[in-house]
C-alpha positions in Angstrom: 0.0 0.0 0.0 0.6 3.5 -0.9 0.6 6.5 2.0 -1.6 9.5 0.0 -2.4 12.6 0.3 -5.8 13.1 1.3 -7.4 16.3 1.3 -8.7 16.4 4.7 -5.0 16.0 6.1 -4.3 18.6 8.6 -1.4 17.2 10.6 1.8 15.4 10.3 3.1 12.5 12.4 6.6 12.1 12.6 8.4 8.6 14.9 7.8 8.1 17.8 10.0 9.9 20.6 12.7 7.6 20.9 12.7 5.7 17.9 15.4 3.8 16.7 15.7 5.0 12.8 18.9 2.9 12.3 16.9 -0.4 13.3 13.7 0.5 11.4 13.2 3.4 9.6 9.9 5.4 10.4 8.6 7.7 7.6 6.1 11.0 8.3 2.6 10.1 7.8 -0.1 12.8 6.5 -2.9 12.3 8.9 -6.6 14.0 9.4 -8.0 14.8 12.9 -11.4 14.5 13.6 -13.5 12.8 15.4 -15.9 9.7 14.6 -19.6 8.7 16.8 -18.0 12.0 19.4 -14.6 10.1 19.7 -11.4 11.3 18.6 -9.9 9.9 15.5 -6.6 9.7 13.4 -6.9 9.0 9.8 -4.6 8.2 7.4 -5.5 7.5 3.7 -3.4 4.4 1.5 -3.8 3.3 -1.8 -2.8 -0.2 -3.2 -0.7 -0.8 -5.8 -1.6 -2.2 -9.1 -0.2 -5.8 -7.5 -2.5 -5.3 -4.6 -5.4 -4.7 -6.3 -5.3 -7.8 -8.1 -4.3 -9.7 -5.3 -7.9 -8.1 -3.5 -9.2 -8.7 -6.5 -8.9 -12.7 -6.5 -9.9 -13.0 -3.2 -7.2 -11.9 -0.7 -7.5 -9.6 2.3 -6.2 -6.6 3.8 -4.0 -6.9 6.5 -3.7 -4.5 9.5 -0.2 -5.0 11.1 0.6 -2.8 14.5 4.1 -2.8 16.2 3.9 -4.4 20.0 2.7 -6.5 22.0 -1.6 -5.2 21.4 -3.7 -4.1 19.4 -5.3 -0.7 20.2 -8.6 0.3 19.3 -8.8 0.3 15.3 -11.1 0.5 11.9 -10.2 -0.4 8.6 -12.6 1.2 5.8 -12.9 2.4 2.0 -12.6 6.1 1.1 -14.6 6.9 -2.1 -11.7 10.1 -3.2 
């Protein structure tokens, strides 16, 4: 997948403090702040490549990887732009 610029962006995240960029390197992500059902949200916007597409396409799935040892509270969706 493809980070995008999304029109709504209004915010930047950089690594998190402490991050080892040597190890793993940790890009800036475009993000939108907003809120969803009166609950602070954090949106980024992705695109899949031409690869991907066929891959969703014949049946596969989107995975949602996060670093650690949890999974925090998250939602996976479709953005019509």
């Amino acid at each position: 997948m493809n980070k995008i610029q999304h029109p709504s962006n209004n915010a930047v995240l950089g690594a998190p403090e402490g991050w080892n960029q040597a190890e793993l390197p940790c890009e800036a992500l475009a993000i939108t702040r907003s809120e969803y059902a009166g609950m602070p949200v954090v949106k980024s916007y992705w695109r899949p490549s031409a690869e991907e597409l066929a891959i969703l396409n014949a049946g596969g799935s989107v995975e949602l990887a996060v670093l650690g040892h949890t999974m925090p509270p998250v939602m996976v969706s479709v953005d019509p732009l």
